[in-house]
C-alpha positions in Angstrom: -70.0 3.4 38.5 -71.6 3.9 35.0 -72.4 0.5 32.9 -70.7 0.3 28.8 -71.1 -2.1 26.4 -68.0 -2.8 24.2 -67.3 -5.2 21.6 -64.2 -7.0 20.2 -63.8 -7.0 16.4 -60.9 -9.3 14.3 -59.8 -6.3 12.1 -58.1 -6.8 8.4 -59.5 -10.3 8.2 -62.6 -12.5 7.6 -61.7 -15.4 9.8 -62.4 -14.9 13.6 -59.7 -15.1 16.0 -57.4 -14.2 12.9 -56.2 -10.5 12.3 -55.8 -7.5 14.7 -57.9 -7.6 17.8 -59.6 -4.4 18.5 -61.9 -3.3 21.5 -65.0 -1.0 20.5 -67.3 1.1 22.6 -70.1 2.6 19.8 -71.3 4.6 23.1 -68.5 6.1 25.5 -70.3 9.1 26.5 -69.2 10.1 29.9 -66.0 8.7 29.9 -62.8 11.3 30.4 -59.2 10.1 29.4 -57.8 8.3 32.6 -61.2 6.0 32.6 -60.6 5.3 28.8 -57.0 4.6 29.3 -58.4 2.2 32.1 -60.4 0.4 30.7 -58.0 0.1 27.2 -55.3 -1.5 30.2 -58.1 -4.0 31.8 -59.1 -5.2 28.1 -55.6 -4.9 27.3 -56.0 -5.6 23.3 -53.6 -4.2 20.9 -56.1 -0.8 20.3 -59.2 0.3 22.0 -61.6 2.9 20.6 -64.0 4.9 22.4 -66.8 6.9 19.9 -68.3 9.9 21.8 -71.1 11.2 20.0 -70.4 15.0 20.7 -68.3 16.5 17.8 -69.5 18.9 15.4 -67.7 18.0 12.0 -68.3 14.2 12.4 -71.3 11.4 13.4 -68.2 10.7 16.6 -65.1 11.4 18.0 -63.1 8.2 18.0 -60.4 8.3 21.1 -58.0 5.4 20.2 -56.2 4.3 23.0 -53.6 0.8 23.5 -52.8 0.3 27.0 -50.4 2.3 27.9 -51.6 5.7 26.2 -53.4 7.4 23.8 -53.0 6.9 20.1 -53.0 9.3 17.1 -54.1 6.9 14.9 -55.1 3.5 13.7 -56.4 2.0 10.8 -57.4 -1.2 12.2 -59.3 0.4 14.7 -61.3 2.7 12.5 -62.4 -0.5 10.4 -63.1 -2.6 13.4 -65.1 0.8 14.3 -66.9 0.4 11.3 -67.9 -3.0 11.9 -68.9 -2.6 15.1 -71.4 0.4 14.4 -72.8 -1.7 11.2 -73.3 -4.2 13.7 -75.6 -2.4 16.1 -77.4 0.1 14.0 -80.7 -0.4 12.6 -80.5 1.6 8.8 -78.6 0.0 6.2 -80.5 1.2 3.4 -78.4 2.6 0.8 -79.8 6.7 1.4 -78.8 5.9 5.1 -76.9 9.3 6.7 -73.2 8.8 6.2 -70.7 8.2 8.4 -67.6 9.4 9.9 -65.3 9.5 12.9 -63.4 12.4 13.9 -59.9 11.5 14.5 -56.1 13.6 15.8 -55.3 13.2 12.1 -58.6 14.8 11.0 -62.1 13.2 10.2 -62.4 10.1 8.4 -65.4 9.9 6.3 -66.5 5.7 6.4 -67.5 4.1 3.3 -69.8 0.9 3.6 -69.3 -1.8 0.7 -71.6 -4.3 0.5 -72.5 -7.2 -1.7 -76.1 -8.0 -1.8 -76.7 -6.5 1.6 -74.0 -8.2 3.5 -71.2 -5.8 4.4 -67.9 -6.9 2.8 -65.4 -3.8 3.4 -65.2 -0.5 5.4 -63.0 2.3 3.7 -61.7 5.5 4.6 -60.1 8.3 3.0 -57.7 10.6 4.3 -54.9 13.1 3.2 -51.4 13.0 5.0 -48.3 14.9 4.3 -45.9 12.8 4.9 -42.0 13.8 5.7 -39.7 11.2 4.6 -35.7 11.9 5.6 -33.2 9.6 3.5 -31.0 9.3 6.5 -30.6 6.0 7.9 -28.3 3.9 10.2 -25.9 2.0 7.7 -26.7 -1.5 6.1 -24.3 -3.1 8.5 -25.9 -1.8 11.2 -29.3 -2.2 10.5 -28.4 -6.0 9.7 -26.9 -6.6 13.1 -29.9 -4.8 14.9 -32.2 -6.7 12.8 -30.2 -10.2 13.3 -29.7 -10.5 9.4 -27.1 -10.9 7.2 -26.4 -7.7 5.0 -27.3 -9.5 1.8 -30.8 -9.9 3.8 -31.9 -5.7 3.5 -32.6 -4.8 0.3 -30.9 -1.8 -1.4 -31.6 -1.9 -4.9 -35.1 -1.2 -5.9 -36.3 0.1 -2.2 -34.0 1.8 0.4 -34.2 2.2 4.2 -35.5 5.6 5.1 -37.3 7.6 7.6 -41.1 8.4 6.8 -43.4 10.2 9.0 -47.0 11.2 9.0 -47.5 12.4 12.3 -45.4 9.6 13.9 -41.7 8.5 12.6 -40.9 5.2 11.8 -37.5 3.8 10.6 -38.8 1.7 7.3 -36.4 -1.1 6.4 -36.7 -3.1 3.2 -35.6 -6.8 3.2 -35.0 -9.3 0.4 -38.2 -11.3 0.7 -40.5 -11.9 3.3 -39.2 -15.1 5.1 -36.5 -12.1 6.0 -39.2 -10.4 7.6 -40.5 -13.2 9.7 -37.2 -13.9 10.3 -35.9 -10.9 12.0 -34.8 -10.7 15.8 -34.5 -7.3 16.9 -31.5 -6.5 18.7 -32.2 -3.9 21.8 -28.7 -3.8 22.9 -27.1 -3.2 19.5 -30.4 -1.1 18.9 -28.7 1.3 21.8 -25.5 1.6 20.6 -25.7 2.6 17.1 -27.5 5.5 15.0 -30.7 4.4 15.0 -32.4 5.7 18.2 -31.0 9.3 17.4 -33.5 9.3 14.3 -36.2 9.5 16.7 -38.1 6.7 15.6 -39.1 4.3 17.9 -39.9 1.6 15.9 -38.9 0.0 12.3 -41.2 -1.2 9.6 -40.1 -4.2 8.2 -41.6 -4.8 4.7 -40.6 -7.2 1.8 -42.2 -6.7 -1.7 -41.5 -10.5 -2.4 -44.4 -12.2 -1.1 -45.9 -16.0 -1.0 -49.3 -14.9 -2.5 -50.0 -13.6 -5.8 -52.5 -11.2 -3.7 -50.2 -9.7 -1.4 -48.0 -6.8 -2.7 -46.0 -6.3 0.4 -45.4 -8.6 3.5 -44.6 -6.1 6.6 -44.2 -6.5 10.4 -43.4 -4.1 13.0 -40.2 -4.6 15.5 -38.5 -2.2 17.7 -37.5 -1.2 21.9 -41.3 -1.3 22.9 -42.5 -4.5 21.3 -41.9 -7.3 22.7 -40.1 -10.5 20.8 -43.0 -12.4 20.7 -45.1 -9.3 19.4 -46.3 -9.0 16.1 -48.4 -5.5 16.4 -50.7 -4.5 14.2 -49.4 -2.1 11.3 -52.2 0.3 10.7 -50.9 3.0 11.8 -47.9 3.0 10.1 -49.5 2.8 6.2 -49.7 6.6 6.2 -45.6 6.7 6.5 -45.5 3.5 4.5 -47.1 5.5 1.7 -45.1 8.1 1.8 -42.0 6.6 1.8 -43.2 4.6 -1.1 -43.5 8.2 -3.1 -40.0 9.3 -2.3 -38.9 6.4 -4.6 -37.8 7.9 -8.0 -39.5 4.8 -9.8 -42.7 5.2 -8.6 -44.5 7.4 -11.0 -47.4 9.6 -10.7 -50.6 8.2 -10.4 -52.8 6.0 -8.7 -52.0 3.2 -7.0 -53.7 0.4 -5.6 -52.2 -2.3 -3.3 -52.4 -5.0 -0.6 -50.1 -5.5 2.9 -50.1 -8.7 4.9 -49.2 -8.5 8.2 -48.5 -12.0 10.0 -49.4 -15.4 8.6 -51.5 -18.6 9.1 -51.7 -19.2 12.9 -50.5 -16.2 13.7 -53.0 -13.8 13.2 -52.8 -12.9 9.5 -54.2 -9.2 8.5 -54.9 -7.9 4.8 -55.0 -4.2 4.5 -56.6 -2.3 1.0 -54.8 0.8 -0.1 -55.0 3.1 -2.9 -52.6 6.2 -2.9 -52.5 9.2 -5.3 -49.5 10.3 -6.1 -49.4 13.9 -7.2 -45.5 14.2 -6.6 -46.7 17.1 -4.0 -46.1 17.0 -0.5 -49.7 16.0 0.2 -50.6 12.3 -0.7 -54.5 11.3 -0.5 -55.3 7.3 0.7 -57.7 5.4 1.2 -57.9 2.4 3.3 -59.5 -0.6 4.0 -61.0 -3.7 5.2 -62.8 -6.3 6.9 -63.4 -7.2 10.1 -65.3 -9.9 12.1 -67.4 -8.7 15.2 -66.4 -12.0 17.4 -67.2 -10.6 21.3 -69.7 -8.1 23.2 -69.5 -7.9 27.1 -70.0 -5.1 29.2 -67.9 -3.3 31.6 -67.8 -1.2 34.8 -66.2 2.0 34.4 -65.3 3.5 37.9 
């Protein structure tokens, strides 16, 4: 039995116990995947990430890992990663050696943002190449999956669409974001329409009608593996959520910077930072970001 420290970090937030809750271990040398995956299940947080310090084009390799297997990717957990390795190194000076995480969707170089000294936002950039297919199960259908009226899914400046970038998801546009909050999915109407044939196992919900003058788009994430009461983190669908954005004829060429809420007060509110830049070519460079709160540190017995 080998000893680990790990830590817990609130990810996309400032407040503690608010956000996306995010097991880190800044030292998981040793471990193979079945004890990783073991000790993501006994945690059993939304996203665990193991950093090994043994790759050759980054600082680590991050294994990210919820508790039932292992994840591609996960924006909340590379910020919480970031956090958590501020947190227990001793350089911060601004010529320290950077940083970066080697990931299945390439490395992710970390960027530290600070505000006299104090460390107010973790960044990353990465390039995607997205595939976004306009087929989607009709309005009707996705209203009574969703447990909406029609009138509920908006069609006019946004449509529902399928956008991968690595995973698919099935990203559905509603009228505002009460809509979104709103939303019940439907498993057994979920099984016998289109959707599942898509391949995308779950739907984005997002709204761009939000409550704060902040927030550019409200979004939550529903489908056959999350539960009712689950309101998972959305990280890893902003790659796709990009993408799709581009394969909108109104949105221009350029660069674009936004913000997307996930939850609310009391129930765990996140804030992610994006910028996109949109080339109109099939590769699309982000960057994203946020902060996170380091609220936990135990240690654990890997067997």
């Amino acid at each position: 039995m080998s000893r680990y420290t790990y830590y817990i970090a609130d990810a996309f937030t400032h407040h503690p116990f608010s956000g996306a809750q995010i097991g880190v271990f800044p030292d998981a040398a040793g471990l193979d995947d079945l004890q990783m995956l073991k000790l993501a299940g006994e945690l059993n947080l939304p996203q665990t990430i193991f950093l090994q310090a043994d790759d050759e084009e980054a600082t680590w390799r991050g294994r990210i890992f919820n508790p039932h297997r292992e994840m591609n990717f996960a924006a909340q957990a590379i910020v919480a990663a970031g956090y958590v390795l501020d947190h227990v190194r001793d350089d911060h000076a601004a010529d320290a050696p950077p940083l970066s995480i080697a990931t299945r969707r390439g490395v992710l170089p970390l960027h530290f943002i600070r505000d006299r000294g104090e460390l107010k936002l973790v960044t990353f950039a990465m390039t995607v190449e997205p595939v976004v297919d306009r087929f989607a199960p009709p309005t009707e259908e996705l209203a009574r999956i969703l447990s909406l009226k029609s009138s509920d899914i908006e069609t006019k400046r946004f449509t529902p669409r399928i956008a991968a970038a690595g995973r698919p998801f099935l990203i559905v546009p509603l009228r505002d974001g009460d809509a979104v909050r709103r939303a019940r999915f439907d498993f057994k109407t979920w099984a016998e329409s289109t959707a599942p044939a898509t391949a995308a196992q779950e739907i984005l919900l997002f709204s761009a009608r939000t409550r704060r003058p902040e927030v550019d788009f409200h979004a939550r994430l529903v489908g056959p593996e999350i539960g009712p009461k689950e309101d998972p983190p959305v990280g890893a669908a902003m790659p796709a959520f990009c993408g799709y954005l581009c394969s909108h004829e109104h949105i221009r060429k350029g660069t674009y910077v936004f913000t997307v809420e996930r939850g609310a007060e009391g129930t765990r509110r996140s804030l992610l930072n994006l910028e996109m830049d949109n080339r109109g070519s099939d590769r699309l460079d982000l960057r994203i970001g946020g902060e996170a709160v380091v609220v936990a540190e135990g240690h654990i017995e890997a067997p």
